[in-house]
C-alpha positions in Angstrom: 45.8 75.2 226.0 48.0 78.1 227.7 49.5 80.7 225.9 51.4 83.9 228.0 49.6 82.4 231.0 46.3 82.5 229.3 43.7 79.5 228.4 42.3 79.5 224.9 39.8 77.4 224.1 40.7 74.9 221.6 37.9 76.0 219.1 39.0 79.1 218.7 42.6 78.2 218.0 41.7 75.9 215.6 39.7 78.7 214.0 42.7 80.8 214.0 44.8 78.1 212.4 42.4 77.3 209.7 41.8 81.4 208.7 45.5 81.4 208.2 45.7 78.3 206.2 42.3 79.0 204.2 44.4 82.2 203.3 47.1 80.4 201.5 44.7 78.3 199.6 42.2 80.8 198.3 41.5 80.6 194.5 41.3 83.5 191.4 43.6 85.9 193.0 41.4 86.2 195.7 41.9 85.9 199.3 39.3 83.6 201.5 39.4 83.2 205.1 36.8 80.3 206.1 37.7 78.0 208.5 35.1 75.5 209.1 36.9 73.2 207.1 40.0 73.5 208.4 40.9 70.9 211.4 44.0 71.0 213.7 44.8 67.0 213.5 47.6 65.3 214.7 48.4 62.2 213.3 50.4 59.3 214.9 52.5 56.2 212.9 53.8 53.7 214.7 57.3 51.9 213.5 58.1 48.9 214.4 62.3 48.7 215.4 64.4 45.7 216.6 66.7 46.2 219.6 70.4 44.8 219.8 68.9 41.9 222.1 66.2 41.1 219.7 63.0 41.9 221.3 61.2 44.5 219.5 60.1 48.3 220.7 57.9 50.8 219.1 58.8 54.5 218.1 56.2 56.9 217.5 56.4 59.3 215.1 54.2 62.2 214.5 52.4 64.9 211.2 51.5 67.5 211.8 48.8 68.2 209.3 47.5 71.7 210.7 49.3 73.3 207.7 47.7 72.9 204.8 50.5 72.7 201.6 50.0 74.4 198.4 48.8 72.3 195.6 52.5 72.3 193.4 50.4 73.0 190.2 49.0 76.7 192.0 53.2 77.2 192.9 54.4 76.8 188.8 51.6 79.1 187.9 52.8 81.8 190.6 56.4 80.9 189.4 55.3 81.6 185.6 53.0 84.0 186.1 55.2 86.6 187.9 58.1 87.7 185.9 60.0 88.6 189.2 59.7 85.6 191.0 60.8 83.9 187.6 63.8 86.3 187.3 64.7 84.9 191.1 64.2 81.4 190.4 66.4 81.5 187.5 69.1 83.8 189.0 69.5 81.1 192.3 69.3 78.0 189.8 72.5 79.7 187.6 74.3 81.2 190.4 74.1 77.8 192.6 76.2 75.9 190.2 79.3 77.2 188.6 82.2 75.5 187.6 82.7 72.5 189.1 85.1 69.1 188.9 84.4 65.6 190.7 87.4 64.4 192.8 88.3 61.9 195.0 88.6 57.7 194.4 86.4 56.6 191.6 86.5 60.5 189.8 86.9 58.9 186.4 84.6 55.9 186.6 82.0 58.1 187.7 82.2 60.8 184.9 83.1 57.9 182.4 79.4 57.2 183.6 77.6 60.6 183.3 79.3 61.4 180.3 76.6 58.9 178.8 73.8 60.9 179.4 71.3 63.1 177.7 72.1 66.1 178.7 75.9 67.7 180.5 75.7 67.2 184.2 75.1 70.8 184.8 72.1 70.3 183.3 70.6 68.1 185.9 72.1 70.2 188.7 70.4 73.7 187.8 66.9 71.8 186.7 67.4 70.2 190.6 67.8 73.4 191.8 64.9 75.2 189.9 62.5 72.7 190.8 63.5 72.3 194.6 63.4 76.3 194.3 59.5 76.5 192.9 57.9 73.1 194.1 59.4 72.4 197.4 60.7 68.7 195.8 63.0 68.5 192.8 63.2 64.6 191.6 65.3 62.5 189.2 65.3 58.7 187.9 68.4 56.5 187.6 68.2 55.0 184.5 69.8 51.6 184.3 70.5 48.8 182.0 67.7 45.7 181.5 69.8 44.0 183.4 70.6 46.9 186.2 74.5 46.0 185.8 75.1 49.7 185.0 73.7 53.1 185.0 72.9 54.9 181.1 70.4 57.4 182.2 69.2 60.1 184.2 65.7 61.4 184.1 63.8 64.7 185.4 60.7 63.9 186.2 57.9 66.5 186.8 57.3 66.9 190.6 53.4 67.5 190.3 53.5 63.9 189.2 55.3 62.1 192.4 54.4 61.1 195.6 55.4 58.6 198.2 54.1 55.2 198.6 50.9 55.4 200.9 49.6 53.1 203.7 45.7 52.5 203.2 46.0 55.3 206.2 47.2 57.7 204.1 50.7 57.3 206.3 53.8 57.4 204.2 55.2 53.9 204.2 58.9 53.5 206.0 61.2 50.7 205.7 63.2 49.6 209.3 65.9 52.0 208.9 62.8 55.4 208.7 63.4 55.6 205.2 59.9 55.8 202.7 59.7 52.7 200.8 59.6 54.3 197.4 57.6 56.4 195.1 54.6 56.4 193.0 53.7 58.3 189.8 51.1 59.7 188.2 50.8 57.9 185.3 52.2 54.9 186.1 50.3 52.1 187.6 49.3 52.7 191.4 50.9 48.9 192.6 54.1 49.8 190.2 56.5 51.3 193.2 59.5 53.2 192.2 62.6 51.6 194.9 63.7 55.1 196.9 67.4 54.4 196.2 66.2 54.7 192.7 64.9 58.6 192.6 67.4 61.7 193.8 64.9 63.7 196.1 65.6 67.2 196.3 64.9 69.3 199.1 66.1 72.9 199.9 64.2 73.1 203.3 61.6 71.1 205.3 59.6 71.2 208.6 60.4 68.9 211.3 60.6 65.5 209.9 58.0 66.2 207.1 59.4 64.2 203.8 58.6 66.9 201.5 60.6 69.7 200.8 59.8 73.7 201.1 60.3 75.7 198.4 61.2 79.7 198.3 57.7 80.2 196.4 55.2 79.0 198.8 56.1 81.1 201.7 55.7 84.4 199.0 52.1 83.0 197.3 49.7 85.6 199.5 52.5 88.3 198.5 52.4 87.4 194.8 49.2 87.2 194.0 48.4 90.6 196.1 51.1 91.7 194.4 49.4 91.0 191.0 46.5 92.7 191.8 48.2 95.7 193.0 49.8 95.8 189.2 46.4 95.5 187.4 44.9 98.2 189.0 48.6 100.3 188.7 48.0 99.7 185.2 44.6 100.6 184.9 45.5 104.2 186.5 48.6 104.7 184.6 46.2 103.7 181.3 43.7 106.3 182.4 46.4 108.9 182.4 47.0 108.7 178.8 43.2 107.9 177.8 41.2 109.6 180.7 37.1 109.0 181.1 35.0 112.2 179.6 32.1 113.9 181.6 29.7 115.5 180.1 27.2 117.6 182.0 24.0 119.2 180.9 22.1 121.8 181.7 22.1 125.0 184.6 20.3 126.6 186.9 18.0 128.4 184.1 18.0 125.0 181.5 17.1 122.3 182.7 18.6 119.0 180.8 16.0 116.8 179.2 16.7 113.3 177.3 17.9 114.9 174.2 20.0 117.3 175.4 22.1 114.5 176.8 21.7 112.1 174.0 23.3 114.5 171.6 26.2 115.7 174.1 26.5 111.5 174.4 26.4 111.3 170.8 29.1 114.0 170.3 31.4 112.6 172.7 31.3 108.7 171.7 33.6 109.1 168.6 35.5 112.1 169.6 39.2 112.1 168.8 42.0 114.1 170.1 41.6 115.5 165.8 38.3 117.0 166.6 36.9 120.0 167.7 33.6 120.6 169.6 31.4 123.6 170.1 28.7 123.2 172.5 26.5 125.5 174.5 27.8 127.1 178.0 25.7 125.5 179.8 27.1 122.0 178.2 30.1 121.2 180.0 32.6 118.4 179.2 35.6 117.3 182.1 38.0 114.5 182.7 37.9 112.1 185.3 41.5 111.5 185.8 42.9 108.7 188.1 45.1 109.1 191.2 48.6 110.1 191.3 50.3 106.9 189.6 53.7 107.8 191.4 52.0 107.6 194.9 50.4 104.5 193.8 53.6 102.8 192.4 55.4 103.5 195.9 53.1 100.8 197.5 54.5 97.9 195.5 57.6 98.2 196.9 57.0 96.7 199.9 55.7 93.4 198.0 59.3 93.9 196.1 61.1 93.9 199.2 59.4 90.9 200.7 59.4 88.9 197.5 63.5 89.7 197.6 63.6 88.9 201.1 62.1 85.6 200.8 63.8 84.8 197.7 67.1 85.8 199.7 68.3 87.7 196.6 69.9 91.5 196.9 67.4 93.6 195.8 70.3 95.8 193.4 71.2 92.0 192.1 67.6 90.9 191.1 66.3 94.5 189.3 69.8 95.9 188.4 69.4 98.9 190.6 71.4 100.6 193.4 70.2 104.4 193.8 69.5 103.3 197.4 72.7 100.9 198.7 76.0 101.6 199.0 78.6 99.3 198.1 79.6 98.0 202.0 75.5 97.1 202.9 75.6 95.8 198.9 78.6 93.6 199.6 77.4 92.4 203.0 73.9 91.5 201.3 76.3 89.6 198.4 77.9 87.5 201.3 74.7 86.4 202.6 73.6 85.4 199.6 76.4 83.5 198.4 76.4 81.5 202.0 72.6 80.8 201.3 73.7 79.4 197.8 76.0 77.2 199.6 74.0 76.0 201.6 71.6 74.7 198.9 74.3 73.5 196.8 75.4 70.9 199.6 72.0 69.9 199.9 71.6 68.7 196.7 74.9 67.6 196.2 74.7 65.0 199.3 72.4 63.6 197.2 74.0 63.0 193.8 77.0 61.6 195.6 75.3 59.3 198.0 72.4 57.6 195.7 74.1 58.0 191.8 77.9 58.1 192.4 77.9 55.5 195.2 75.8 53.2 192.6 77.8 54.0 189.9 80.5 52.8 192.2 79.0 49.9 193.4 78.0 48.5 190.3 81.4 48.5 189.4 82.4 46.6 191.9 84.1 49.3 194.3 83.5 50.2 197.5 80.6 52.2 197.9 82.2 54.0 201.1 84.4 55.6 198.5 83.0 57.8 196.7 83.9 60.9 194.7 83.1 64.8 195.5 81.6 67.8 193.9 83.7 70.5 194.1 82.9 73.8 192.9 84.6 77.4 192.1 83.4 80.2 194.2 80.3 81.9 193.9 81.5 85.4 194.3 84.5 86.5 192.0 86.1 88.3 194.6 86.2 85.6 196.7 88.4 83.9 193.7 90.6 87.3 194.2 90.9 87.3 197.4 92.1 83.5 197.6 94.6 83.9 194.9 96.1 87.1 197.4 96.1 85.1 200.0 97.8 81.8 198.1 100.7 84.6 196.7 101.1 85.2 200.3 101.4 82.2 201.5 104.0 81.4 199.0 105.9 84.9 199.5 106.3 83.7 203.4 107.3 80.4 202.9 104.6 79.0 204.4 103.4 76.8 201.7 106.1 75.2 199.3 105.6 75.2 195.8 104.8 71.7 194.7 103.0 70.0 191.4 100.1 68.8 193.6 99.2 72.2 194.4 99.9 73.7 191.0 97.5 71.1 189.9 95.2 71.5 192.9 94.9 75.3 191.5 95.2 74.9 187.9 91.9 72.6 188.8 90.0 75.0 190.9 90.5 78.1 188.1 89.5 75.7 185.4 93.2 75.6 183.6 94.6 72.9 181.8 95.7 70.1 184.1 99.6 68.9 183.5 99.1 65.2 182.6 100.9 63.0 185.3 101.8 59.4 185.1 100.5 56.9 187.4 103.7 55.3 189.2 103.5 52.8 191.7 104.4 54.9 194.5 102.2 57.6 193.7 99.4 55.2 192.5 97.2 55.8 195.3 97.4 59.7 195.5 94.3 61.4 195.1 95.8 64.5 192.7 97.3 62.1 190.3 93.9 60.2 190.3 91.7 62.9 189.4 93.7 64.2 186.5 91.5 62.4 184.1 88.5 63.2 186.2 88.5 66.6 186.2 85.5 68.6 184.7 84.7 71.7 183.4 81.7 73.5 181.3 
């Protein structure tokens, strides 16, 4: 292998590999870096395709499996055991989904559907986004009917728990359009397969084509948990301040300390208070052994701050409530990139509401599953709210757009108003503002 013109044997980069991935998977706070174990493997599936003039070809797909994955029970306990990571988690899942309506054809059938279900829809969407945020994979079941003519349900299921259906390779098993074949539970019995279209799979990021997700935690374990042991000590200094170790010392030049001269200075300092008073000798002699300076020491952490905001993608001011060192322009800029990153992850997990659950609940009504409703939401960032309704008053003021009751109804929608009610007439019948006035949706 060449690298900047250089040959490396493949040993030693599979040594390097491994110490990087044996990093990320050390145990008990502690970091370990053996490699032995580690292997730089590539393995190769075969699927089987048919071409237009039916003769078959081969495409050959490839894992990568030279990065060893977190175990998803070792990312929940850095999610609950660090309360700023938590904080961040929480703070993306509530910010990703405000207000919202669903519009489009079908609106109304579609929340005549999820009305039915345990919990409000917004519900499912910030539990999607928690999960996808701390595991990599957030997952959901439809529920249906015995008779699967219509959807009741939608279940969260715990992501620890799922995996998809495995080839006696090991090979995730793909039906003839690349899709996995389904899903298997822990619990359930290993030959019961859940269908794919069944579960909503929740991603926020993913390598290559890799069928599980990344989440914002695992990139941040070696910073967490270095982190956490940063704060133990912190805290062992800062309680050392307050309730510092006493030294005694016994003895001079001209008395020399025997047994029980330090046995009664011991004796006399064991179950000394700050009430008490002691008189001993000159040559007895009784110090502190303070810690370090717990300011200097604080300033190190920090930097694991920083990088745990920085891979969360969250402000720093936004997550701790703090702004002695931003202004307001690098605080707004840092607001706008984090309302595009929220976004971002909204669409990805609404794609997939929309194209498994509302194009079933569609379909199973007998529509047609190419037309489906949307999920629309407010904006993120109040001031982008301001700054659209400037910009619509403008609009108006210059006679570029005419006042009109679809887009009084279009806004009275988007700022969560009551909507007018407006009867369905032949001509306007197949109008998509008159046909979302009973789908519209607020919390």
């Amino acid at each position: 292998m060449k690298i900047d013109g250089k040959v490396i044997e493949m040993k030693v980069f599979q040594r390097l590999i491994g110490g990087l991935s044996a990093m990320l998977s050390g145990s008990s706070g502690t970091i370990k870096a053996k490699s032995s174990s580690n292997k730089f493997n590539f393995r190769t599936r075969e699927i089987l395709l048919s071409k237009s003039d039916g003769t078959d070809r081969k495409t050959l797909r490839t894992e990568d499996e030279s990065v060893r994955r977190l175990d998803k029970k070792k990312l929940e306990a850095l999610y609950a055991s660090d309360a700023s990571v938590k904080a961040g988690i929480n703070l993306i899942a509530n910010h990703m989904f405000p207000d919202f309506s669903i519009i489009g054809p079908n609106a109304d059938l579609v929340l005549d559907t999820i009305s039915t279900f345990d919990h409000d829809f917004d519900y499912y969407l910030k539990i999607a986004a928690k999960h996808a945020a701390i595991y990599g994979d957030g997952f959901q079941e439809i529920g249906y009917s015995k008779d699967e003519t219509q959807i009741t349900n939608l279940f969260v299921i715990d992501a620890k728990t799922m995996e998809f259906k495995k080839d006696y390779n090991g090979v995730t098993e793909i039906d003839e359009y690349q899709r996995p074949v389904g899903f298997v539970q822990t619990g359930r019995p290993q030959d019961e397969v859940i269908p794919y279209d069944k579960i909503l799979h929740f991603k926020l990021d993913q390598i290559a084509d890799s069928e599980m997700g990344i989440g914002l935690i695992e990139p941040l374990a070696s910073i967490i948990v270095t982190k956490a042991n940063i704060e133990l000590g912190l805290g062992q200094v800062i309680y050392r301040k307050g309730f510092p170790f006493l030294l005694g010392i016994v003895g001079d030049e001209t008395h020399h300390p025997t047994a029980s001269m330090v046995d009664d200075l011991l004796n006399e300092l064991i179950d000394l208070t700050h009430k008490d008073e002691l008189v001993i000798p000159y040559y007895y002699k009784v110090e502190f052994l303070e810690s370090a300076n717990a300011e200097k020491l604080a300033s190190h952490l920090d930097y694991f701050l920083n990088q745990i905001c920085a891979g969360l993608g969250i402000p720093k001011p936004m997550l701790f409530g703090t702004g002695e060192d931003t202004n307001k322009a690098t605080l707004m800029g840092q607001l706008v990139s984090f309302d595009r990153s929220l976004k971002a992850y909204q669409r990805l997990i609404t794609r997939e509401y929309e194209r498994k659950l509302f194009r079933q609940i569609v379909k199973l009504a007998g529509g047609n599953p190419k037309e489906i409703p949307e999920l629309i939401f407010a904006e993120i960032n109040p001031e982008d709210s301001n700054d659209k309704a400037t910009r619509l008053f403008k609009y108006v003021k210059s006679g570029l757009l005419t006042p009109s009751p679809d887009i009084e109804q279009e806004i009275r929608r988007r700022e969560g108003f009551q909507l007018l009610e407006v009867k369905k007439t032949e001509k306007n019948q197949s109008r998509e503002i008159p046909r979302i006035i009973k789908g519209a949706w607020r919390h």
